[in-house]
N, C-alpha and C positions, 0 to 999 in steps of 0.2 A: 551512527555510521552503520551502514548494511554492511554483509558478508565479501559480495566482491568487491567493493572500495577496498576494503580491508585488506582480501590477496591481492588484489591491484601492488597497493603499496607495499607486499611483502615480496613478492614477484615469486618467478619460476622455483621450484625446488631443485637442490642441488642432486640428483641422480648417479652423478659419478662417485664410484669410492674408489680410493685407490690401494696398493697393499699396504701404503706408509697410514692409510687412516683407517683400515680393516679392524675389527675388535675378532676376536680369535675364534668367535664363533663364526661369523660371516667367512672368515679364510678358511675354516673348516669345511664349509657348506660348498665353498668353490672350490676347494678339493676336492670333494666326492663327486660333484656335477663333471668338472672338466676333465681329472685326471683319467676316467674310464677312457673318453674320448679319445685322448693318446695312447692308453696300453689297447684299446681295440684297432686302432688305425694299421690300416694293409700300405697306405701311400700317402704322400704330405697333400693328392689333390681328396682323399677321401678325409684324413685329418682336416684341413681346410671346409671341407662340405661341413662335418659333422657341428665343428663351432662355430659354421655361419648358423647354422641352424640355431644351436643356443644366443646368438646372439654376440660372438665375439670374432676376433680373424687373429693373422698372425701376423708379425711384421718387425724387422730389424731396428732398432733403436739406438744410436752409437754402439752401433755394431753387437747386443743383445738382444736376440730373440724374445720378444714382450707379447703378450696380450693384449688386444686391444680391442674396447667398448664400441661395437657395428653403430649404436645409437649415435654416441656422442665422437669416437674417432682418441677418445685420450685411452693413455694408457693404464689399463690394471692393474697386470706382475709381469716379473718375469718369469721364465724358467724354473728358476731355482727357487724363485716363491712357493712355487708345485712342488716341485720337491723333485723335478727332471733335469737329466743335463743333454743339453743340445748333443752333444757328442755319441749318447746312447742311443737318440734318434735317427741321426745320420746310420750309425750302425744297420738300427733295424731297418729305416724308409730309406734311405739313402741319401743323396746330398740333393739337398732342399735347390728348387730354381729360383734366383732371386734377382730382384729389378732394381738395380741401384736408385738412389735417390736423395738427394742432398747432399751436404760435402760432411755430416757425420757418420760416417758407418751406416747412414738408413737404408732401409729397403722393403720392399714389397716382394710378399710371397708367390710364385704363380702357380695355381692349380695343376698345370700341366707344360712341359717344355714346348715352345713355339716349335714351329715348320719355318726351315730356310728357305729364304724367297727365291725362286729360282728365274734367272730372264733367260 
């Protein structure tokens, strides 16, 4: 049997990790990457820019603020995985704009508050 029969039948690699399957050094390494992100951020649309850029967004999850994979759309951690609490956020950027969405607590971030439609 050749090489790609082989992956054929082994299929895609799984790429997502999550915090519940993190080994302590990977959660380490995504500590140092992301948490600068948020102690530099001036506003939740600058915050939001800086982890598209790494590759991740932000977004409500029965009603916790989670991390989440731009690749695949699951979720990484939350909050308090990092070792942040929403509430010291609000403090410093102020209260985050968000787009409800399902009937759990979900929501989406927005970079910046909408303009009222005016007729």
């Amino acid at each position: 049997m050749n090489i790609e029969k082989e992956i054929e039948q082994v299929g895609a690699p799984a790429t997502t990790i999550t915090s519940q399957d993190m080994d302590c050094e990977t959660a380490a390494l995504l500590r140092a990457v992301i948490r600068p992100l948020f102690a530099g951020a001036a506003s939740w649309a600058g915050l939001a820019s800086s982890l598209y850029e790494k590759g991740y967004q932000l977004t409500f999850q029965k009603g916790r603020l989670c991390l989440l994979d731009n690749s695949s759309g699951s979720r990484v951690c939350g909050l308090r995985f990092l070792g942040l609490e929403l509430k010291d956020l609000v403090r410093r950027l102020g209260r985050p704009v968000v787009v409800a969405r399902g009937h759990d607590a979900d929501g989406d971030l927005l970079a910046k508050r909408p303009q009222p439609h005016r007729s």
